[in-house]
C-alpha positions as CSV (number, residue, x, y, z in Angstrom):
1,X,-184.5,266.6,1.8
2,X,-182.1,266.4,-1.0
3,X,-183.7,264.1,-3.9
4,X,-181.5,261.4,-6.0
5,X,-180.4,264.0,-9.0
6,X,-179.1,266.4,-6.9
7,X,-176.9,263.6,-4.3
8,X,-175.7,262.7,-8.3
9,X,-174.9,265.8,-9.3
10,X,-172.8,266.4,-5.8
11,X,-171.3,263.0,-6.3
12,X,-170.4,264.1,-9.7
13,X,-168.7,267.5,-8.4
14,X,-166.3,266.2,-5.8
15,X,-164.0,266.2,-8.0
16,X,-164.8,270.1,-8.0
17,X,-162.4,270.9,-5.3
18,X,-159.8,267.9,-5.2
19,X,-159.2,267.0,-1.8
20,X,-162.1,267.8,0.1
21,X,-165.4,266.6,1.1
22,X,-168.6,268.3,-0.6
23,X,-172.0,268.6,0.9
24,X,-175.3,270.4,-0.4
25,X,-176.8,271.7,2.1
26,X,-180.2,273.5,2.4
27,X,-179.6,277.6,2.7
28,X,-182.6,279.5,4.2
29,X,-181.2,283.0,3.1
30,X,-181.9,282.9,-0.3
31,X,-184.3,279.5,-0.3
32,X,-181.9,277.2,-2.4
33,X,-179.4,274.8,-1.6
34,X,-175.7,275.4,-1.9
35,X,-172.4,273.3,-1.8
36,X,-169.8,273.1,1.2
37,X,-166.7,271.9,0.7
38,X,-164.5,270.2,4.0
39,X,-160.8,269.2,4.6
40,X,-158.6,269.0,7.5
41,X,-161.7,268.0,9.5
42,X,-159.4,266.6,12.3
43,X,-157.7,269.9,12.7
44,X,-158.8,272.3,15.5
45,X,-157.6,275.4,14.1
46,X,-160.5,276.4,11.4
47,X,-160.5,278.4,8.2
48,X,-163.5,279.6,5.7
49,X,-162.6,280.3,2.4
50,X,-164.9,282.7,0.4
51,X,-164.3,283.1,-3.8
52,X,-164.9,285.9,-6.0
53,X,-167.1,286.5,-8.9
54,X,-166.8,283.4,-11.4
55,X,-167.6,279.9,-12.3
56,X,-164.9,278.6,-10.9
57,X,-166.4,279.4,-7.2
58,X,-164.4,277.1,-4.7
59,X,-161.8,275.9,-7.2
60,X,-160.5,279.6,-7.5
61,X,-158.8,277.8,-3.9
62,X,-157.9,274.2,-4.7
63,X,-154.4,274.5,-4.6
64,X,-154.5,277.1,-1.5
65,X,-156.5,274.1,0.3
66,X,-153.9,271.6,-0.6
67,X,-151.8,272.7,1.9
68,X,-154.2,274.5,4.3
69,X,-155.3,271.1,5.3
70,X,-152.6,270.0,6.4
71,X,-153.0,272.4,9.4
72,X,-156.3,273.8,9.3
73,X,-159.9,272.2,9.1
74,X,-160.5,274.3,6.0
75,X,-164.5,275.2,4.7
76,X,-165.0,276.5,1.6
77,X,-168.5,277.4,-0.7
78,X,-169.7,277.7,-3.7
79,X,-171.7,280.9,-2.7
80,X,-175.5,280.7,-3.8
81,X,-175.6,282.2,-7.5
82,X,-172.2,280.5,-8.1
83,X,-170.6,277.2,-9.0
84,X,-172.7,274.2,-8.1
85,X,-174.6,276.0,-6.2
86,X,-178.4,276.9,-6.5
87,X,-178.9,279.9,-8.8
88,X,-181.6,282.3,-8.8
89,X,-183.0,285.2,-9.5
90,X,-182.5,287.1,-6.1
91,X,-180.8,290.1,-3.9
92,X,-177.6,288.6,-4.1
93,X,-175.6,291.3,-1.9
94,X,-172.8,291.1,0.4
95,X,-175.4,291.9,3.3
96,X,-177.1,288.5,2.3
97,X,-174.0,286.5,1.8
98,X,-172.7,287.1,4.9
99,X,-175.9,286.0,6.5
100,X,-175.0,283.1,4.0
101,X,-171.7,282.3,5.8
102,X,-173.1,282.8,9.3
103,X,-175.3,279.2,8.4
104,X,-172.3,277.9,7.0
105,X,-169.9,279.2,9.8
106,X,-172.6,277.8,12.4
107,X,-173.1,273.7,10.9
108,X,-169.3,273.2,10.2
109,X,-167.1,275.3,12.4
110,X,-167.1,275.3,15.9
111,X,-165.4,278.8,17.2
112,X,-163.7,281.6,16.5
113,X,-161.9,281.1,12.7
114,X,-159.8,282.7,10.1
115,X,-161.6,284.4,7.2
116,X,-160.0,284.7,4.0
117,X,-162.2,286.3,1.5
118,X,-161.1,287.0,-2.3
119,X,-162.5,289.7,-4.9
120,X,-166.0,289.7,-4.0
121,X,-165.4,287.1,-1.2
122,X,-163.8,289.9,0.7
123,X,-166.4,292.2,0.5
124,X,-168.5,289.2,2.2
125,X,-166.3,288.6,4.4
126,X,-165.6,292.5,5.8
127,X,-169.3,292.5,6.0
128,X,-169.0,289.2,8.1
129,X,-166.1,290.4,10.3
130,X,-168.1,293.6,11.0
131,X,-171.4,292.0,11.5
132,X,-169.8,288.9,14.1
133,X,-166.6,289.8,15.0
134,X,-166.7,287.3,17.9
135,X,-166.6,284.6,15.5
136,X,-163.5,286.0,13.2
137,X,-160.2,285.2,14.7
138,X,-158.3,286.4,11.3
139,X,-159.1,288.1,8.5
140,X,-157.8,287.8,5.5
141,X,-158.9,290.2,2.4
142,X,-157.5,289.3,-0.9
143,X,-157.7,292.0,-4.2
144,X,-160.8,293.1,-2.7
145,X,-162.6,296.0,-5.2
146,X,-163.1,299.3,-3.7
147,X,-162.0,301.8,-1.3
148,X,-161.4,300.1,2.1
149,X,-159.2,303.0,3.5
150,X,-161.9,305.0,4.8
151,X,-162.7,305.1,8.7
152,X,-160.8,303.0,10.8
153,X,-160.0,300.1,8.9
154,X,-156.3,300.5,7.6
155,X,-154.5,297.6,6.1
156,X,-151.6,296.4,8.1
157,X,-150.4,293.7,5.9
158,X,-150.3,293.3,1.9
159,X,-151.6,289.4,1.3
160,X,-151.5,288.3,-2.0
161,X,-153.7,285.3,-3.6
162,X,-150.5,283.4,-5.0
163,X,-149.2,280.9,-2.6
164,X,-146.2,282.3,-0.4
165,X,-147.9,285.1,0.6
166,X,-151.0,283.7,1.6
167,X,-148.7,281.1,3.3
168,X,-146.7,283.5,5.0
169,X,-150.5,285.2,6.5
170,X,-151.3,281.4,7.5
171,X,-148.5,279.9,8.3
172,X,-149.2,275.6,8.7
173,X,-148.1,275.9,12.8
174,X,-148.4,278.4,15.5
């Protein structure tokens, strides 16, 4: 049940992501509540945006989702820890957020989806891709930190975080 203060405090953060819908919704990973962001709802081709390390959460993709949702029904969090999101002192760990965006992926999408994570985001989301790849239709991973040449997984297209090229990996039809 979400008490008066915190509807207020959602109310107060639509503004957070211009453009889009924000609900806090009840996590049961980490045992707080978080905020989803929505728009495009109407669209039947679905994306899930996931941020990087910083305050800015969501907003790192306010101007990406300006023109996702003009062909996408676009989801994006503020990942528990981050933004307005519930913070705690907890395992935050890619393992964990990816059971994060399963909850997420399961109450607002309804198939398989693209995944565009960023930074951190696409640790999450190679940890998502490898843990449900029936529900990742795309994936998308921008400046992600680390080695990810190892093993099978070789990059096969260079997708930057500045407009065009994210546009060009997404383009608005099919």
């Amino acid at each position: 049940m979400v008490d008066a203060s915190a509807a207020a405090e959602v109310s107060a953060q639509e503004t957070r992501v211009p453009g889009t819908e924000s609900q806090r919704i009840d996590e049961p990973v980490f045992g707080g509540q978080m905020v989803v962001y929505e728009a495009g709802r109407g669209n039947a081709r679905e994306i899930l945006l996931v941020h990087g390390i910083g305050d800015e959460a969501a907003r790192d993709f306010r101007d990406h989702i300006a023109w996702l949702q003009k062909s996408f029904h676009v989801v994006a969090l503020d990942l528990p820890g981050f933004g307005a999101s519930d913070k705690a002192n907890v395992l935050y760990s890619p393992g964990n957020y990816a059971r994060v965006l399963k909850v997420v992926a399961g109450r607002f999408l309804h198939g398989p989806f693209a995944l565009v994570g960023h930074s951190m985001g696409a640790v999450v989301s190679l940890r998502y891709a490898a843990a449900y790849p029936d529900d990742v239709l795309r994936l998308a991973l921008v400046d992600a930190p680390g080695q990810l040449l190892g093993g099978n997984l070789r990059p096969t297209t260079s997708v930057g975080c500045r407009g065009s090229k994210l546009q060009s990996a997404f383009p608005l039809s099919e």
